[in-house]
N, C-alpha and C positions, 0 to 999 in steps of 0.2 A: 458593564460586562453581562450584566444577571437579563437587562433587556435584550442586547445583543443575541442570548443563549434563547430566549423564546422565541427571538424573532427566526431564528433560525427551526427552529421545534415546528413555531406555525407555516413553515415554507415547505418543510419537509414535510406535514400534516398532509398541508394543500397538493402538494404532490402527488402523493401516497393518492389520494381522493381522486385525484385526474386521473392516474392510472388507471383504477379500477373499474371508473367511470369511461376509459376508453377502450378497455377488456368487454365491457357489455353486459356484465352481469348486474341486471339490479334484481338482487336476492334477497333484499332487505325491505321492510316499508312499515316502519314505525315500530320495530322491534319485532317483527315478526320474520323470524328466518323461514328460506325458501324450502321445501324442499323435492328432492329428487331421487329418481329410481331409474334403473338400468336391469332392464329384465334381452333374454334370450329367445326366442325360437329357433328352429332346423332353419327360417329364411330370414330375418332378420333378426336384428338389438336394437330397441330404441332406448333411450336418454333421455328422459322427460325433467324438466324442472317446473316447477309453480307455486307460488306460494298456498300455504293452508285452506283449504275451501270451507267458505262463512255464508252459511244461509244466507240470502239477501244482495248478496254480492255478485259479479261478474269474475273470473276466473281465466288468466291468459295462463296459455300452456305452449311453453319452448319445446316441441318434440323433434328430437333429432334421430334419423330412419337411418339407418345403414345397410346395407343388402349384402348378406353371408355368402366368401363363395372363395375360391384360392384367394382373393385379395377382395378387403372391404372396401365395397366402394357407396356412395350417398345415391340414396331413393332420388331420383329427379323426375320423378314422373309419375302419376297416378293421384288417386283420391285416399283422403284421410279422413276416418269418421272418429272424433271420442264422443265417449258415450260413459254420463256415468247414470247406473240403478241403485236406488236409494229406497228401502221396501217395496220393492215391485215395481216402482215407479220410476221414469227414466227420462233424463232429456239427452238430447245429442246435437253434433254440429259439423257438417263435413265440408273440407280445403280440398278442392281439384289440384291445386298446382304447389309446390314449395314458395316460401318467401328467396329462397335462396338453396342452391342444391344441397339437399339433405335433412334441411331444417323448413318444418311444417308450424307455421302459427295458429294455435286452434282455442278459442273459447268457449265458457259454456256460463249461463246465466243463471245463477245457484238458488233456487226455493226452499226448500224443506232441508233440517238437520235429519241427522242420520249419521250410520253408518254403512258403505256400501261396495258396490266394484266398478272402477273406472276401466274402461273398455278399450281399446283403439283398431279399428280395423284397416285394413291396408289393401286396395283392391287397384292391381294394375293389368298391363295387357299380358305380361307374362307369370302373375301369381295372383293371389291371394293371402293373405296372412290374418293373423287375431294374435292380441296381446295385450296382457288383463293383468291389473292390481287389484289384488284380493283386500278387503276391510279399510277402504279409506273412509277418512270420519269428515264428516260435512260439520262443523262448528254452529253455537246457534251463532253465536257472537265473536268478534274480534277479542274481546278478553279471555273470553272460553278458550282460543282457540293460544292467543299466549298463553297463558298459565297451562297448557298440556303438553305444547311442543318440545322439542326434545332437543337440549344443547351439545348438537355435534359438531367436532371441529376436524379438519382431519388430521391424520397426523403427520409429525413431524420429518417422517420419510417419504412423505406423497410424493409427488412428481406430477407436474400439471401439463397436461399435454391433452391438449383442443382437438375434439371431431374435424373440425378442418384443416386441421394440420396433416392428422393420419387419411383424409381421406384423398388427399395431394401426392402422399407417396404408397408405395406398395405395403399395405399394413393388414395383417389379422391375427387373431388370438384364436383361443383352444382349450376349452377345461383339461383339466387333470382329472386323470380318471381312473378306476382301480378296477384291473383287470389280470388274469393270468398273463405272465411274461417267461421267456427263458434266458436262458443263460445263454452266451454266447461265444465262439471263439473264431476270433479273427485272423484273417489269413488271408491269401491272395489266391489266384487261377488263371485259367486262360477258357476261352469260350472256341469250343472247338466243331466241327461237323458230325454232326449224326450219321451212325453207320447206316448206309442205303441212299444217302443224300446227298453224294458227294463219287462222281465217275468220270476215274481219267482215260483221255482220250491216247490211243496209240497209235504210230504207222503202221498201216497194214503191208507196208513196202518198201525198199527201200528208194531212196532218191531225195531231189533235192525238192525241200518244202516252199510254196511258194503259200502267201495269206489268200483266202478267198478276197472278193470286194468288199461284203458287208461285215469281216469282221472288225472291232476296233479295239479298244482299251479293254483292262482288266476290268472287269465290274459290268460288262456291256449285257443285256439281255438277250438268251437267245431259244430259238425253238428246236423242238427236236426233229431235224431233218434238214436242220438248215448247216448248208455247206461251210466249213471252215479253214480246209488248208487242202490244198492241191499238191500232192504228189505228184513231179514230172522227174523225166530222166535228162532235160536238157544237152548238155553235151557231154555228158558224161562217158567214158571210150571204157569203162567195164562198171558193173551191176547198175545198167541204164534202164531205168525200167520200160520206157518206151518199147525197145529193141526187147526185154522180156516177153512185152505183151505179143508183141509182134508174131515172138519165135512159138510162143504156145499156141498163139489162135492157128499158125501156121502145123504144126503137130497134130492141133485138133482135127483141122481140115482133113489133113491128109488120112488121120485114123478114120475120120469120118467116112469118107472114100472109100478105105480100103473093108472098112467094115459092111457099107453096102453092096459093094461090088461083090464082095464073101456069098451076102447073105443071096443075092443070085446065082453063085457058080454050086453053093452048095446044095439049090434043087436039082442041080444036074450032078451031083455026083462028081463035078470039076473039083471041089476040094472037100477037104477032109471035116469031117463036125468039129474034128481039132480044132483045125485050121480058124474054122470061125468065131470059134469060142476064144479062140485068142485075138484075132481082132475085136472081137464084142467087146472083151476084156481093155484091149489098149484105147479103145474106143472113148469105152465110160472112165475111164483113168483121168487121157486128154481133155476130155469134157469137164470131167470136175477139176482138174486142177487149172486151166482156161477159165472155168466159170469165177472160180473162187478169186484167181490173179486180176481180173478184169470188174469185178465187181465195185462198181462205182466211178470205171474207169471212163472219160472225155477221151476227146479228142488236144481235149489240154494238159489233162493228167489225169490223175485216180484223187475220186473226190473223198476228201471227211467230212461225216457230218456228225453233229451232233447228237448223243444218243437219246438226250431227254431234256425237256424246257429246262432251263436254270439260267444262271450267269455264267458269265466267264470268270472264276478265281484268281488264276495262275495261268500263265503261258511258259511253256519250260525250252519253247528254241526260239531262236530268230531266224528273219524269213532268209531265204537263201539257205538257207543250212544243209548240208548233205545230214539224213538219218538212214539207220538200219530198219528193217521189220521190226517191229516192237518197243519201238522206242516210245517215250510219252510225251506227245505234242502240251497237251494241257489239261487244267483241271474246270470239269464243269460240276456245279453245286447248283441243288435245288433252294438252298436257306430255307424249308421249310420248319426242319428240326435242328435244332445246338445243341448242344455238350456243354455244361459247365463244369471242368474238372478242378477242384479246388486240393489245394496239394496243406496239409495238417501235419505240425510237429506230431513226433511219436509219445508225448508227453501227454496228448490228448486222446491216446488209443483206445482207453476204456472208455471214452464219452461217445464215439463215435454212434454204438451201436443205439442211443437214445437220439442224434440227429436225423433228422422229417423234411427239414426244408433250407433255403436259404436268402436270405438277399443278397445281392450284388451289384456294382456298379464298376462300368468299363472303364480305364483311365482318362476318355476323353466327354467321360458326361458327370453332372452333380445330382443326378436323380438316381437312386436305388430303386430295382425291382425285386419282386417277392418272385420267387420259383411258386410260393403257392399260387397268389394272385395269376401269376403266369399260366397256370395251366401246367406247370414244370414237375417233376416228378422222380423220387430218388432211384436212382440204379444200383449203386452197389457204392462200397468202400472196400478199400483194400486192405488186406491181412495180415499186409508186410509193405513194410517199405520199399519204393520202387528201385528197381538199379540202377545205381549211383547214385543215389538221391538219400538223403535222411528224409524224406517226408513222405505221408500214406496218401492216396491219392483217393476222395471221395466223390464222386460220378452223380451228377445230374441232367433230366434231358428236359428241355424247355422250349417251347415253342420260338418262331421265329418273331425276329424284334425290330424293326428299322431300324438304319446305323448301327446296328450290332454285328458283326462280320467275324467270320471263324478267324482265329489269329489274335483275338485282341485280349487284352491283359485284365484283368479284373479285378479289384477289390472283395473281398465276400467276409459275412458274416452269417454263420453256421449254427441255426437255429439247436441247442440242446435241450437240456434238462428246464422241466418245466419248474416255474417259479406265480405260487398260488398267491391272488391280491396285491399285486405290485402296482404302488401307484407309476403311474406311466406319463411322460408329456414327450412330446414333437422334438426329435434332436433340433432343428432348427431354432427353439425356441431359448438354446444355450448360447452365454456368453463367455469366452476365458479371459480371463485375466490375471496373469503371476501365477497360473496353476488352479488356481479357482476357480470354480463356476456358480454364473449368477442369470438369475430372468426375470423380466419384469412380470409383476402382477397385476393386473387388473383390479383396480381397488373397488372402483366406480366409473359413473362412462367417461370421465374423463381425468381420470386420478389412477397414480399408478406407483408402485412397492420396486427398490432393486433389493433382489431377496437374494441372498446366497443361499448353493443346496448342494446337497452330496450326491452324486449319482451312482447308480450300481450298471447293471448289465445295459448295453447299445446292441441294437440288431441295422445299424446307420440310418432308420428311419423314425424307430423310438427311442426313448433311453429310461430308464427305473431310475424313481427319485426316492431317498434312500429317508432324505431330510430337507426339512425348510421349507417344504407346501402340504396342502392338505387338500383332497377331493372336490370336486364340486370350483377351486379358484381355477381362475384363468390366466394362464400365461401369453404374452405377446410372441406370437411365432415369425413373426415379421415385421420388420418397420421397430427393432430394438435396438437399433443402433442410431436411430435419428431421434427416440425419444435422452438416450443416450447424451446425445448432442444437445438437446431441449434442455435436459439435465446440469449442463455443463454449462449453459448460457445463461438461464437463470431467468429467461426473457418468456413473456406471451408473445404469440401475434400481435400488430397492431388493429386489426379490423376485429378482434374480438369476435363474439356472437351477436345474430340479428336478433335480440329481443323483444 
């Protein structure tokens, strides 16, 4: 049995051994542990691994590039120079191309001990980058360099999840950072038309509407002058407006007539200056009310046109319809300016007068907009509750947004009282589960924390963490649900790293 129990010890040894060995990490090489750094820039993180550097020796260095940007993705392209300076004195060694996307194999042939800075420059066709380890120690000797290295292990909450893993699906992170935050209160709205931006169209007459050719759907674009709905009298046997037009130009004529036949008889004394002055009079009458009836008028009917470029919103008849004078065909909108009117329990009346701005997002998107970032701008809140309504209605006007159309329903949160040094991370970068919330940490470039933490105020794009991080660490804003899954499997990749 006691044989049986080692033979089994040394299967599962040999195992263990393969694994690792098909992982791809050799980090090890006669007791001397590898080691590795994960530093930042505004355009990249690289991930470097390499064992201790020993005068005398040759020096391979694993650097894995990543290129920062809404989602991380692997350097495949460009040149890579390290460079380390060891009292003034420097050798270096530059890779045009990756062993494999993202992963850069780089050597340096190590002469003199020291202490110095390891370099790495990064020159492609759309950047340039640098990124430097301050005080690395060149060993004289391999024993030297055991006897100082340092026994790290990590810990028992790590999470192992490989550059090539996250750079396969949509993945990035984001320090925590401590900045002025507010308070917030949440609530709903509706995104409405800017007054001046928004002019409905009426009959000037009555009759039955018929569509022009070019106009079509709600939402269509149109210019100002361009014709939209024809007014004709068809066969209508009373208020026909054909037969109106008719009867008027027909009155004008005649006052016309009778007005210049006047203004002859009155050099002779044939009629009276009375006389004429009331022709004059029924004259200019007939004319203007002729001009005003006929204005826009065809031969097909009395044209509408548009009064200014917008869209078409709203159409409020259908074709064929008999209307009166003044009725309203439709609504045309510039969309230049919106309305965000968000409507706030009266519970929150006193906070009102300290809100500045807002974010909000429509019911049919998952991205929140700043009314500041917008250009957007507060108008007024209100004093009292609206009628019928228990809620105060607080007014913002904001530039126009694609896919944002007056009418739509909103979510908003209500930038208030300010809140000094709040550490802050990326809502996205929260998980819930049973009421709790938890995010992954960034341990190392490939090592990672599920940390629970308290959070305070959300504006839906930030949120204040109350508890459970600290400045300067980096949360996963993306791609935490697949380390998640990493988590739960317990597995590497099998292709490991190209070392």
């Amino acid at each position: 049995m006691r044989n049986y129990l080692i033979l089994v010890f040394c299967v599962l040894m040999f195992s263990c051994n393969n694994d690792t060995n098909d992982h791809g990490h050799e980090h090890e090489d006669e007791g001397i542990a590898a080691l590795s750094y994960t530093l930042y820039s505004e355009k990249t993180e690289i991930f470097v691994e390499f064992n201790p550097l020993i005068a005398g020796s040759t020096t391979k260095f694993a650097a894995h590039f990543t290129v920062l940007g809404e989602n991380f993705t692997p350097l495949t392209e460009g040149t890579v120079t390290v460079s380390l300076i060891v009292n003034g004195k420097g050798i270096k060694q530059s890779v045009n191309t990756p062993s494999s996307p993202g992963i850069y194999r780089l050597t340096l042939q190590l002469k003199n001990s020291g202490t110095g800075d390891l370099i790495f420059d990064i020159q492609t066709k759309n950047f340039t980058d640098r990124q430097v380890i301050k005080n690395v120690t060149v060993y004289p000797d391999e024993k030297t360099a055991i006897d100082n290295q340092k026994q790290e292990s990590p810990g028992s909450s790590d999470i192992s999840y490989l550059k090539e893993q996250a750079w396969k699906v949509e993945f990035a992170n984001a320090p925590v950072v401590k900045q002025s935050f507010n308070n917030m209160i949440k609530t709903s709205g509706q995104i409405l038309s800017a007054p001046g931006d928004e002019m409905i169209i009426t009959s000037k007459a009555g009759g039955i509407v018929r569509f022009a050719p070019k106009i079509s759907a709600i939402g269509s674009m149109v210019n100002k002058g361009t014709t939209l709905f024809i007014i004709t009298g068809g066969d209508l046997s009373e208020d026909n407006l054909d037969v109106t037009i008719d009867q008027a130009k027909s009155k004008y004529e005649k006052a016309k007539a009778d007005y210049e036949r006047s203004g002859e008889l009155v050099k002779d004394k044939i009629v009276s200056e009375r006389e004429y002055q009331q022709d004059k009079v029924a004259y200019e009458n007939a004319r203007s009310a002729y001009n005003m009836i006929s204005k826009g008028y065809s031969s097909g009917g009395q044209n509408i046109a548009a009064p200014m470029n917008g869209y078409i919103r709203n159409i409020m008849i259908s074709e064929g319809q008999f209307v009166q004078a003044g009725v309203p065909l439709a609504t045309i909108s510039k969309n230049s300016r919106l309305i965000l009117q968000a409507n706030v329990s009266q519970k929150y009346y006193d906070k009102l007068p300290s809100v500045s701005s807002a974010n909000f997002r429509t019911s049919d998107s998952d991205k929140f907009i700043s009314t500041e970032m917008n250009g957007g701008k507060l108008i007024s809140y209100g004093k009292s509750a609206s009628t019928g309504s228990p809620f105060i209605p607080i007014t913002f006007e904001i530039n126009s947004i694609d896919g944002i159309i007056p009418g739509s329903v909103a979510e908003v949160f209500l930038k208030s009282d300010e809140i000094q040094n709040a550490l802050v991370i990326p809502v996205t970068a929260l998980i819930e589960e049973q009421g709790s919330f938890y995010v992954f940490v960034q341990t190392a470039g490939e090592s990672f924390q599920k940390r629970e933490v308290k959070i305070g105020a959300a504006d839906g794009i930030q949120v204040q963490v109350l508890s459970g991080l600290s400045e300067g660490e980096r949360v996963v804003t993306k791609g935490a649900y697949q380390i998640k899954l990493s988590m739960a499997s317990g597995t590497l990749p099998a292709h490991g790293h190209e070392h």
